[in-house]
PLY file of the C-alpha trace (Angstrom):
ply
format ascii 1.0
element vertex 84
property float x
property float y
property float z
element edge 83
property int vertex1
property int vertex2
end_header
-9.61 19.03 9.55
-6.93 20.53 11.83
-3.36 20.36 11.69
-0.72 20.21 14.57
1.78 22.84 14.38
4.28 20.82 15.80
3.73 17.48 14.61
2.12 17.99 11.38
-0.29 15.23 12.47
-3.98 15.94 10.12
-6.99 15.29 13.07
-10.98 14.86 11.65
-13.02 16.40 13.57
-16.67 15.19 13.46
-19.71 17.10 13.18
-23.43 16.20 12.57
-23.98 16.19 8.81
-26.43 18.69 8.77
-24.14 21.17 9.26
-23.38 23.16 6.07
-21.11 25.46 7.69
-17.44 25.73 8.58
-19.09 28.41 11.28
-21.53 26.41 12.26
-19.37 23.24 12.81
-16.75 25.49 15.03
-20.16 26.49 17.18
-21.25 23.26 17.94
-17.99 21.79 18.58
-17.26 24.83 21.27
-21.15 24.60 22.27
-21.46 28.65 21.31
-23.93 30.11 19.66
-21.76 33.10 18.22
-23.93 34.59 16.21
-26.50 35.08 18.77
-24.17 36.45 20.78
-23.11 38.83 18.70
-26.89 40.31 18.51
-26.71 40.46 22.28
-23.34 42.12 21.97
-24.27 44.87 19.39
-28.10 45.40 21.19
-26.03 45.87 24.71
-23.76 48.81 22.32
-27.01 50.51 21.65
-28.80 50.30 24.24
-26.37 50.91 27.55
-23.79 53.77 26.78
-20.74 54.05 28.90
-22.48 55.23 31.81
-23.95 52.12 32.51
-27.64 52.31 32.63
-30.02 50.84 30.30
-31.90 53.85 27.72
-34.44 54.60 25.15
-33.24 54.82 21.63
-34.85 57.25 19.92
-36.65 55.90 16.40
-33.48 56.77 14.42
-31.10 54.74 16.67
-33.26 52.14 16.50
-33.93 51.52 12.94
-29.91 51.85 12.86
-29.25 49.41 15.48
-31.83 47.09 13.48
-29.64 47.63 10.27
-26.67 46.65 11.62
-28.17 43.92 13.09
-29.29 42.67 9.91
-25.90 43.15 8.45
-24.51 40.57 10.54
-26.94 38.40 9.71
-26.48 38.47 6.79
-22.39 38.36 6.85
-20.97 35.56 4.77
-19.69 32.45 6.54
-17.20 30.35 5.44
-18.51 27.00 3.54
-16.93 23.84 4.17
-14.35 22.97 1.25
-13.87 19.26 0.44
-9.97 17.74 0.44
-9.23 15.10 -1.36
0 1
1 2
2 3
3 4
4 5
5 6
6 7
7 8
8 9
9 10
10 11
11 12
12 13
13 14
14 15
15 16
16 17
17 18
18 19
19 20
20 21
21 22
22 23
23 24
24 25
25 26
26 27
27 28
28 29
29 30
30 31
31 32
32 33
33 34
34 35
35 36
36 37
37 38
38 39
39 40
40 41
41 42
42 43
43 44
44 45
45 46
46 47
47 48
48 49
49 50
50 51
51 52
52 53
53 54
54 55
55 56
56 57
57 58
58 59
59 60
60 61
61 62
62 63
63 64
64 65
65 66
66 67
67 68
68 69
69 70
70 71
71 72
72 73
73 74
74 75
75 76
76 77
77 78
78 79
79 80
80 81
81 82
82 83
């Protein structure tokens, strides 16, 4: 449900009902995957410092780089919340 700031006018906005997710729902109304992108985002970190050229990561910086990666994986989303 979304509000108008100006109006106060209450829009439905309709997802599939599989979706369990208030994060979910906002990714496939926008057609983003965000949490994919967000392991591309934090692999690119790693992987290409500022210089700009791809590297090795030594075993360390990997298995860091895989435990932050499983952090946000593991983040808590929002659930949807039903309104009477």
């Amino acid at each position: 449900m979304l509000k108008c700031t100006s109006t106060g006018q209450l829009y439905y906005l309709r997802v599939p009902p599989r979706l369990k997710k208030v994060e979910h729902a906002r990714q496939w109304l926008c057609g983003i995957d965000i949490e994919a992108a967000e392991e591309v985002y934090v692999r690119e970190r790693w992987q290409r410092p500022a210089n700009g050229r791809n590297r090795v990561l030594s075993p360390s910086e990997q298995s860091v780089m895989e435990a932050e990666l499983l952090r946000a994986s593991e983040r808590e989303k929002l659930e949807f919340v039903a309104e009477a």
